[in-house]
N, CA, C and O atoms as a GROMACS GRO file, in nm:
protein
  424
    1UNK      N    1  -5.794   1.721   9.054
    1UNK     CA    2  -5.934   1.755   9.074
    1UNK      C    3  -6.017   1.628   9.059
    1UNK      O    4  -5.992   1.550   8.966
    2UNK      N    5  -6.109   1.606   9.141
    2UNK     CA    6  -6.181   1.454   9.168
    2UNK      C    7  -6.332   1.498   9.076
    2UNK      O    8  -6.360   1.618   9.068
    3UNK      N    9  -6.404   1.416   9.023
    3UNK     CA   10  -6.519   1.448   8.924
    3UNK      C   11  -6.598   1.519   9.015
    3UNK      O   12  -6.632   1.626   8.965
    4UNK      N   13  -6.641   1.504   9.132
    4UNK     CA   14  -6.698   1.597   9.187
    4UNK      C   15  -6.692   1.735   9.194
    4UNK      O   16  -6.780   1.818   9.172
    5UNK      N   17  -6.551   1.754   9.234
    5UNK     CA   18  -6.501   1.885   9.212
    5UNK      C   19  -6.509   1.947   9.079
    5UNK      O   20  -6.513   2.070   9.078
    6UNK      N   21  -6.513   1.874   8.951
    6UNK     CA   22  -6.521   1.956   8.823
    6UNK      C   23  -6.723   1.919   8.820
    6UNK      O   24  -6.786   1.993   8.744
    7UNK      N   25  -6.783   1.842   8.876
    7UNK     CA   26  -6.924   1.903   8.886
    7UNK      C   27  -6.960   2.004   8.895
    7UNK      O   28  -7.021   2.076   8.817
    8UNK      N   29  -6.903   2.025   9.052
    8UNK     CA   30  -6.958   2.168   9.122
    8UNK      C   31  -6.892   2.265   9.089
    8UNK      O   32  -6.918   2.378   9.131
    9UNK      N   33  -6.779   2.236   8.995
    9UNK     CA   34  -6.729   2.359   8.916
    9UNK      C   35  -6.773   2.427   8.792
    9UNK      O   36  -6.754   2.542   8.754
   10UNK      N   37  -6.869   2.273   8.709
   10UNK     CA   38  -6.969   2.324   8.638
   10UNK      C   39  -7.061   2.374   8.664
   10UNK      O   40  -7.095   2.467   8.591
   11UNK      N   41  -7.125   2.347   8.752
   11UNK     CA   42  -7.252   2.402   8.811
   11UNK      C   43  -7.225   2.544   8.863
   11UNK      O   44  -7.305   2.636   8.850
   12UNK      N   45  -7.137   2.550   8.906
   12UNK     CA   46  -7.120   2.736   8.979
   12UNK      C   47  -7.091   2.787   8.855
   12UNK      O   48  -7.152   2.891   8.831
   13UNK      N   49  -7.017   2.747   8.767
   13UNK     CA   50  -6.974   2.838   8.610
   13UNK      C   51  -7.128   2.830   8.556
   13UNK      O   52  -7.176   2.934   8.510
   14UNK      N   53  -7.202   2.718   8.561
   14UNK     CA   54  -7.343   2.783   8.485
   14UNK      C   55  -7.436   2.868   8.588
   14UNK      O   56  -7.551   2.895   8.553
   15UNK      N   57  -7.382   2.914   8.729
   15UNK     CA   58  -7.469   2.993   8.810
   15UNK      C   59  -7.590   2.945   8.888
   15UNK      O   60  -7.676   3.008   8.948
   16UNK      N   61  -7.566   2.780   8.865
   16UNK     CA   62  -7.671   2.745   8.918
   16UNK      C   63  -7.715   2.707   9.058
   16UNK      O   64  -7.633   2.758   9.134
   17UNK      N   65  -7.778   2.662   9.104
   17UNK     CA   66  -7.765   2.589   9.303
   17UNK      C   67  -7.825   2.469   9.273
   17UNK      O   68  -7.917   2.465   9.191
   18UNK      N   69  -7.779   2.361   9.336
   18UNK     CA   70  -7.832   2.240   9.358
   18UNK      C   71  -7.988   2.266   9.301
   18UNK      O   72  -8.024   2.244   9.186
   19UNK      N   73  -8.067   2.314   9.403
   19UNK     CA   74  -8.190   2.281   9.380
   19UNK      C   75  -8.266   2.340   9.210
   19UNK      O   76  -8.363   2.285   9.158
   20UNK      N   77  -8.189   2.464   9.151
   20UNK     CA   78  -8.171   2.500   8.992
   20UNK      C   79  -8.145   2.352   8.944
   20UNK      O   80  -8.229   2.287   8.882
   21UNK      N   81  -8.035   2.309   8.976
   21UNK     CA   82  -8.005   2.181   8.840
   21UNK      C   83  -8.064   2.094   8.888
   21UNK      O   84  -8.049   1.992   8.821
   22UNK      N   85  -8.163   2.072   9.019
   22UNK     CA   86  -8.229   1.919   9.022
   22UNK      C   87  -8.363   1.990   8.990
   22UNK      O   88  -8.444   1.902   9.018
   23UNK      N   89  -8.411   2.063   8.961
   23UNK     CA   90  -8.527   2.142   8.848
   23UNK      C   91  -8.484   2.134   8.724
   23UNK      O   92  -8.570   2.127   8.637
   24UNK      N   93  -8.350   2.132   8.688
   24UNK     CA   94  -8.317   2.123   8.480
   24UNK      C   95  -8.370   2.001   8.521
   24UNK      O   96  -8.490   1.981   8.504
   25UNK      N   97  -8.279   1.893   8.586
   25UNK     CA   98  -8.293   1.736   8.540
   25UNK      C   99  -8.410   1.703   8.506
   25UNK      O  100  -8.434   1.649   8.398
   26UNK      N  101  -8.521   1.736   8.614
   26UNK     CA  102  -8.648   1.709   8.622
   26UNK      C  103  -8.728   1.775   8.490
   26UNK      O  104  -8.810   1.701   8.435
   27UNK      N  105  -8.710   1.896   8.444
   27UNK     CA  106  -8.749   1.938   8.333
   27UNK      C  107  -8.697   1.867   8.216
   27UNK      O  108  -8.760   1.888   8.112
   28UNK      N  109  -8.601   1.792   8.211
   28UNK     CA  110  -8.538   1.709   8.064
   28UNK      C  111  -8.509   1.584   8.117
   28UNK      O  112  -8.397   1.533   8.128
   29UNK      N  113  -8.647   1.524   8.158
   29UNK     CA  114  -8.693   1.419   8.142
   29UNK      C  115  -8.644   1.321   8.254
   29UNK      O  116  -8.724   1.234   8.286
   30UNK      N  117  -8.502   1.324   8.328
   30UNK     CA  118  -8.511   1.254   8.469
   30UNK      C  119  -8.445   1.289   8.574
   30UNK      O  120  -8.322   1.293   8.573
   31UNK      N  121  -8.496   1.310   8.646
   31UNK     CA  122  -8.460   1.417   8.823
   31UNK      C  123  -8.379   1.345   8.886
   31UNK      O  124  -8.382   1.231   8.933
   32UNK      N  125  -8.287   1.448   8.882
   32UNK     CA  126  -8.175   1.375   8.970
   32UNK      C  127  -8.164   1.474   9.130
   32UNK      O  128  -8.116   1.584   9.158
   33UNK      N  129  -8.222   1.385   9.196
   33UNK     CA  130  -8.235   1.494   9.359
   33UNK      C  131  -8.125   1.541   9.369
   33UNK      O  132  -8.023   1.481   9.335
   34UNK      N  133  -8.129   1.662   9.420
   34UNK     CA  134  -8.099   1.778   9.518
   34UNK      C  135  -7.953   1.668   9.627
   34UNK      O  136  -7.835   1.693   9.654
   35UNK      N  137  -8.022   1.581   9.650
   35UNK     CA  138  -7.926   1.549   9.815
   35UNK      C  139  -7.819   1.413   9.710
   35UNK      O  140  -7.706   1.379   9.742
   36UNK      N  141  -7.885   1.366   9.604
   36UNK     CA  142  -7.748   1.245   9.484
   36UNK      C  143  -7.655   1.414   9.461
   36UNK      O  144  -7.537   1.434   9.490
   37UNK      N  145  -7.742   1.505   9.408
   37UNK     CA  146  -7.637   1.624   9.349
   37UNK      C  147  -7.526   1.611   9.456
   37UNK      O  148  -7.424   1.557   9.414
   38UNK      N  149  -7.527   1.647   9.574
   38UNK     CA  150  -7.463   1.703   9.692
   38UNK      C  151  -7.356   1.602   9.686
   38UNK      O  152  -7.236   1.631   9.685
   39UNK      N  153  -7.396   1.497   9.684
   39UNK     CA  154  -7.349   1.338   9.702
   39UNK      C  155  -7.207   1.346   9.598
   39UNK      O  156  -7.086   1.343   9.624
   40UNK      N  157  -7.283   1.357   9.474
   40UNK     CA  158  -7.183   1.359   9.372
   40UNK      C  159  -7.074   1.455   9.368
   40UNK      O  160  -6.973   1.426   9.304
   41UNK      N  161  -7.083   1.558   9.425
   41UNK     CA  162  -6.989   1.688   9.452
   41UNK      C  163  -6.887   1.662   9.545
   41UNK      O  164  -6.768   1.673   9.516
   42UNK      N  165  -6.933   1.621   9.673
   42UNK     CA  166  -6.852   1.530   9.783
   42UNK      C  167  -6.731   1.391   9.749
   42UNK      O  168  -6.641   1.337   9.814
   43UNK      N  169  -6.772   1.378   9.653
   43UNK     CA  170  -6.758   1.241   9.550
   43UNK      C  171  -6.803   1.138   9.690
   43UNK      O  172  -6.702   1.097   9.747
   44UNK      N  173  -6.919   1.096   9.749
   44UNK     CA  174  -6.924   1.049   9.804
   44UNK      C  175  -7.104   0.938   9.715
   44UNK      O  176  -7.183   0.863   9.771
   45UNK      N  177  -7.097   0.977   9.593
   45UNK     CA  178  -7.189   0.884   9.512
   45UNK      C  179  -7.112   0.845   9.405
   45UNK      O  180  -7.044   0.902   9.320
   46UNK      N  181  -7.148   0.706   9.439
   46UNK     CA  182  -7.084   0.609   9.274
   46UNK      C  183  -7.141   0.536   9.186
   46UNK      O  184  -7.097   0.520   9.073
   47UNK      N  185  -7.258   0.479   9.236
   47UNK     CA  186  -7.331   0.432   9.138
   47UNK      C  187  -7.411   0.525   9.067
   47UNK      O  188  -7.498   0.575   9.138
   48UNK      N  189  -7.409   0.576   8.910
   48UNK     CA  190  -7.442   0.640   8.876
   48UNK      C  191  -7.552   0.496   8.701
   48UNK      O  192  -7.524   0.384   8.657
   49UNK      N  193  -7.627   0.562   8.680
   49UNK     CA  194  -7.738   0.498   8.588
   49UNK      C  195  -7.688   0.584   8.441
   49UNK      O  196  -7.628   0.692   8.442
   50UNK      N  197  -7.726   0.511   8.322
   50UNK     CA  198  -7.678   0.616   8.223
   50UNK      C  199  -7.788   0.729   8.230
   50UNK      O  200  -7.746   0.844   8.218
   51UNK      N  201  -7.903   0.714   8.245
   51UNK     CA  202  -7.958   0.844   8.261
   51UNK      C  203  -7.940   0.933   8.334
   51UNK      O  204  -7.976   1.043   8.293
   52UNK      N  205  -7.889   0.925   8.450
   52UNK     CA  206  -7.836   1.028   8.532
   52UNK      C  207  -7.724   1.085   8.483
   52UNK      O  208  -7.715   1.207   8.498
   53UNK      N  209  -7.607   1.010   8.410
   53UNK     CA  210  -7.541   1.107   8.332
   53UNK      C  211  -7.535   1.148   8.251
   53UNK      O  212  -7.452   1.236   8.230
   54UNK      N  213  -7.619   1.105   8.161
   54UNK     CA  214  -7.636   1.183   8.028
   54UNK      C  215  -7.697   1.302   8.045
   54UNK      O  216  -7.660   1.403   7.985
   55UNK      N  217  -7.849   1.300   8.174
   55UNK     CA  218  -7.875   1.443   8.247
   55UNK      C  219  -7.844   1.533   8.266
   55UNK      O  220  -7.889   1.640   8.227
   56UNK      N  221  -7.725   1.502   8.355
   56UNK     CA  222  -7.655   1.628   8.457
   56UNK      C  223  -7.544   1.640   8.346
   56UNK      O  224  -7.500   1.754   8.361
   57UNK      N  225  -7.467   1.572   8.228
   57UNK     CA  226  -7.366   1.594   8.129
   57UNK      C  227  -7.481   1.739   8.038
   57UNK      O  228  -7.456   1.856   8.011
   58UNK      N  229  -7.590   1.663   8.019
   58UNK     CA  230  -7.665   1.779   7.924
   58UNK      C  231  -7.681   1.898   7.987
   58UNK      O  232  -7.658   2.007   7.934
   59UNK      N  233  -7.733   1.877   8.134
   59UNK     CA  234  -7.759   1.970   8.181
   59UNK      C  235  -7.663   2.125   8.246
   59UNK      O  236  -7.704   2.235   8.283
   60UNK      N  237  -7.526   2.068   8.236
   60UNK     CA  238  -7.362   2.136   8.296
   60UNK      C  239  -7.363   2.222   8.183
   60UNK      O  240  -7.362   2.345   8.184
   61UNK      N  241  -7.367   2.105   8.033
   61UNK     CA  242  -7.302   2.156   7.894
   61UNK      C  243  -7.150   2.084   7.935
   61UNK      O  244  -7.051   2.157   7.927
   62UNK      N  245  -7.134   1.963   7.972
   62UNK     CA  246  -7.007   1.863   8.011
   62UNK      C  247  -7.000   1.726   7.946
   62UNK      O  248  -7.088   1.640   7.953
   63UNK      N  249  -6.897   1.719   7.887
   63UNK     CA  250  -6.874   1.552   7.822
   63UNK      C  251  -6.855   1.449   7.959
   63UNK      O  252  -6.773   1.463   8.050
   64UNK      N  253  -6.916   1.385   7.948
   64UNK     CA  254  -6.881   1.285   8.056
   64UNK      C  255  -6.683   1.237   8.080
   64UNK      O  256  -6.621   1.229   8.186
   65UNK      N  257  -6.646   1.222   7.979
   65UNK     CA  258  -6.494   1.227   7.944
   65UNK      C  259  -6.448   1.324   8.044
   65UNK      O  260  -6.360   1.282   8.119
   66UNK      N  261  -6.496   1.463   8.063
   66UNK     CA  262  -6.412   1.565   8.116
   66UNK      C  263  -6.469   1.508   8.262
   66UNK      O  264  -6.389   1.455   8.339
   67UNK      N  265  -6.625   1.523   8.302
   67UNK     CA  266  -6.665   1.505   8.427
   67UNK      C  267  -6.571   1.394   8.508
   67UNK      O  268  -6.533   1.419   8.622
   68UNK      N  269  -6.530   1.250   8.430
   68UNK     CA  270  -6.517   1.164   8.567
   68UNK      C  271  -6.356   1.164   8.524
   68UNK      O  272  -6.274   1.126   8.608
   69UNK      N  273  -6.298   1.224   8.344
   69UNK     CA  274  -6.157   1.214   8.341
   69UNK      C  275  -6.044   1.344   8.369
   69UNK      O  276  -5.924   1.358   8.392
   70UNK      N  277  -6.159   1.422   8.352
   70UNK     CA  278  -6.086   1.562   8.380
   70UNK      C  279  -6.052   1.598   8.225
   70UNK      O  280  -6.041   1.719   8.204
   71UNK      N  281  -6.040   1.540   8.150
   71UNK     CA  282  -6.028   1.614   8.012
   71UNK      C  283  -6.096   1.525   7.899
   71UNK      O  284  -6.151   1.419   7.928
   72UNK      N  285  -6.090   1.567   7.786
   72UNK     CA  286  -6.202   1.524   7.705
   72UNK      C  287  -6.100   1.423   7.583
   72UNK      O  288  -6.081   1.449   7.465
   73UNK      N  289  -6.053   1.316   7.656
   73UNK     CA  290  -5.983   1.212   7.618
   73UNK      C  291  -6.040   1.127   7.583
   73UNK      O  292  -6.114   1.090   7.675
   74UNK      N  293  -6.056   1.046   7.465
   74UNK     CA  294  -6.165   0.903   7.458
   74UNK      C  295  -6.150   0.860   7.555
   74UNK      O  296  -6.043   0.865   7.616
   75UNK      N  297  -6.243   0.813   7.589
   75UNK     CA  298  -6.280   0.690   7.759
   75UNK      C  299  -6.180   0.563   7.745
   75UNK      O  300  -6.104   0.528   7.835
   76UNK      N  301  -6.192   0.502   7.624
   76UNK     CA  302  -6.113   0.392   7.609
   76UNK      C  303  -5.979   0.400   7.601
   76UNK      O  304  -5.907   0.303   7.577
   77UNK      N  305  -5.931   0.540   7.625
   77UNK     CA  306  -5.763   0.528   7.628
   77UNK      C  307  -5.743   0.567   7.823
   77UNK      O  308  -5.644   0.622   7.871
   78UNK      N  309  -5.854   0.525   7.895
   78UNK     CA  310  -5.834   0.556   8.006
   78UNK      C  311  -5.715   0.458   8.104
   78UNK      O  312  -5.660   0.489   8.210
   79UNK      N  313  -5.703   0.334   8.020
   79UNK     CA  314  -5.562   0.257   8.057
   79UNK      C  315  -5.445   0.341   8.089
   79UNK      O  316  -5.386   0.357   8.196
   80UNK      N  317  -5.424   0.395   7.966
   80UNK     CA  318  -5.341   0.485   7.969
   80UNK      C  319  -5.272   0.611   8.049
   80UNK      O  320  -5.159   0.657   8.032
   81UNK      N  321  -5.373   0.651   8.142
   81UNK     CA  322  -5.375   0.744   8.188
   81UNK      C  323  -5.441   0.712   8.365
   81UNK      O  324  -5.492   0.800   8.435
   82UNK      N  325  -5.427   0.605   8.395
   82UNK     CA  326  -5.455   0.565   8.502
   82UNK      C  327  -5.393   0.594   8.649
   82UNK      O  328  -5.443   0.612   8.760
   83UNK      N  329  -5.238   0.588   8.589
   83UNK     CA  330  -5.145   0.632   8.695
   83UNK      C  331  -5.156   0.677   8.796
   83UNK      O  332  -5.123   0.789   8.756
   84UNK      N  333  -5.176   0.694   8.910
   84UNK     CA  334  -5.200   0.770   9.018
   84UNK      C  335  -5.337   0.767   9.033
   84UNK      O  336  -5.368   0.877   9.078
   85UNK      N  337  -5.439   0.697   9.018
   85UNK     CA  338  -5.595   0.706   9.046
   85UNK      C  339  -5.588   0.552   9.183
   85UNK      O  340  -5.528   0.445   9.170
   86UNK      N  341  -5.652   0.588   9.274
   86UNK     CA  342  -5.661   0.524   9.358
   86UNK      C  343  -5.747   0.423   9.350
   86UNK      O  344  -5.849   0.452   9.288
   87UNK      N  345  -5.741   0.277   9.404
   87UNK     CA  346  -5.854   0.155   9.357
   87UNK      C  347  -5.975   0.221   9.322
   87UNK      O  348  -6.016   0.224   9.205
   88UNK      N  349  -6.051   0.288   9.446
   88UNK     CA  350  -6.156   0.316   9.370
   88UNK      C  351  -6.187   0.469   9.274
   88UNK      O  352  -6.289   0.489   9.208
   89UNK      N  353  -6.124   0.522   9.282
   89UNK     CA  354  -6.111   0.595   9.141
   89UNK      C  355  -6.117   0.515   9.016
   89UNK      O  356  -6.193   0.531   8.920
   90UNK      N  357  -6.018   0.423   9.035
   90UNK     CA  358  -6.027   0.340   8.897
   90UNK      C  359  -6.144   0.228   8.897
   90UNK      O  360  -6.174   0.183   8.786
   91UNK      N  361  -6.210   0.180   9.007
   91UNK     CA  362  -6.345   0.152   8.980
   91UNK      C  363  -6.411   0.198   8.909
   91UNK      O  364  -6.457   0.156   8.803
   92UNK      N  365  -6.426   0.318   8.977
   92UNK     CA  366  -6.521   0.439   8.965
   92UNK      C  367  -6.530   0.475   8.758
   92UNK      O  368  -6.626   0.508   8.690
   93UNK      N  369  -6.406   0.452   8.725
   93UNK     CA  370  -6.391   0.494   8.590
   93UNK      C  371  -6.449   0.379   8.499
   93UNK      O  372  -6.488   0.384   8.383
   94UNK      N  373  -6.441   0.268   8.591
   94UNK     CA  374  -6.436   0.172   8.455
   94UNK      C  375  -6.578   0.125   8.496
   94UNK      O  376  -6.611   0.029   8.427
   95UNK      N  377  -6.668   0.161   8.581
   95UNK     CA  378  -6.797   0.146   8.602
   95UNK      C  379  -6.838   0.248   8.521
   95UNK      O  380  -6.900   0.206   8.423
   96UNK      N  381  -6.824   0.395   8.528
   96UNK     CA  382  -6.888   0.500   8.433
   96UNK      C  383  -6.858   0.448   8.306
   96UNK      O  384  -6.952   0.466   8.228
   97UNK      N  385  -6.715   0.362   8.232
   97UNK     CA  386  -6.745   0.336   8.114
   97UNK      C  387  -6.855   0.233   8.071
   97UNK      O  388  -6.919   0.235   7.966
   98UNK      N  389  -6.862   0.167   8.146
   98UNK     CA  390  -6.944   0.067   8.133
   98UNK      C  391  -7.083   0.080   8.113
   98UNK      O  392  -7.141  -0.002   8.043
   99UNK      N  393  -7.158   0.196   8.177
   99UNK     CA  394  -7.268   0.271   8.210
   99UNK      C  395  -7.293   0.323   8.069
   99UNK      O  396  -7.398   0.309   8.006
  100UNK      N  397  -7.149   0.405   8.013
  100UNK     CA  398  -7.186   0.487   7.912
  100UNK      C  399  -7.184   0.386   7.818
  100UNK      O  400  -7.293   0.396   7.762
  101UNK      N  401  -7.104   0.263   7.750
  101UNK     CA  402  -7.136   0.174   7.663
  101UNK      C  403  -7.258   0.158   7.651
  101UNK      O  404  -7.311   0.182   7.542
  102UNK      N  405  -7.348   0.105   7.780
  102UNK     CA  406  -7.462   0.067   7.803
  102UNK      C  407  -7.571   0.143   7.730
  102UNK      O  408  -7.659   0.095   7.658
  103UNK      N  409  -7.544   0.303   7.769
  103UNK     CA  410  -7.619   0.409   7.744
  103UNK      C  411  -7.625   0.428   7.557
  103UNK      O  412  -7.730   0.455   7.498
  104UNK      N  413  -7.510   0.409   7.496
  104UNK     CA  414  -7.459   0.429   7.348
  104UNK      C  415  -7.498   0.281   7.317
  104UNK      O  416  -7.484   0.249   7.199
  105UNK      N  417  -7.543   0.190   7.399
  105UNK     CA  418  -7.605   0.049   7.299
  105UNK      C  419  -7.448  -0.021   7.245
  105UNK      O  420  -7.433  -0.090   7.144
  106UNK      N  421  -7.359   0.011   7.324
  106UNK     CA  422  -7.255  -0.078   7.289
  106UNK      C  423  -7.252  -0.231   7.343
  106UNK      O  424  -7.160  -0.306   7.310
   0.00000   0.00000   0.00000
């Protein structure tokens, strides 16, 4: 399952539609459009800001860990578990860690 796919798997388990969760974002403080949502589901968005995920993480009720690892593994044992992730998958991972350091003031 690609992070997108466990997005929009959060989002239908909380009942919501795109345009519902780009109204949470916007209500808790930063809007993440309607058409990045779509984007991110497709997995066809990668640059992500720490506020955008700390957002849509608050807003699911999702650890970022599960969103881009699929399970709620420390980030930093993501070496580990790399196996089979394609170049940019593993971009993709070690940019979101980087984001989230950023975000935690590491």
């Amino acid at each position: 399952m690609t992070p997108g796919n466990r997005h929009c798997r959060a989002r239908k388990h909380r009942g919501l539609s795109l345009r519902q969760l780009e109204s949470l974002t916007e209500k808790m403080g930063h809007k993440v459009h309607r058409n990045t949502l779509s984007k991110i589901e497709r997995d066809r968005y990668s640059t992500f800001s720490p506020q955008q995920i700390r957002v849509i993480c608050l807003a699911l009720g999702i650890s970022a860990d599960w969103w881009f690892l699929g399970d709620d593994r420390p980030a930093n044992a993501v070496g580990a578990y790399n196996h089979g992730l394609s170049k940019n998958e593993k971009q993709s991972v070690l940019q979101t860690i980087s984001l989230l350091k950023k975000l935690l003031g590491e």
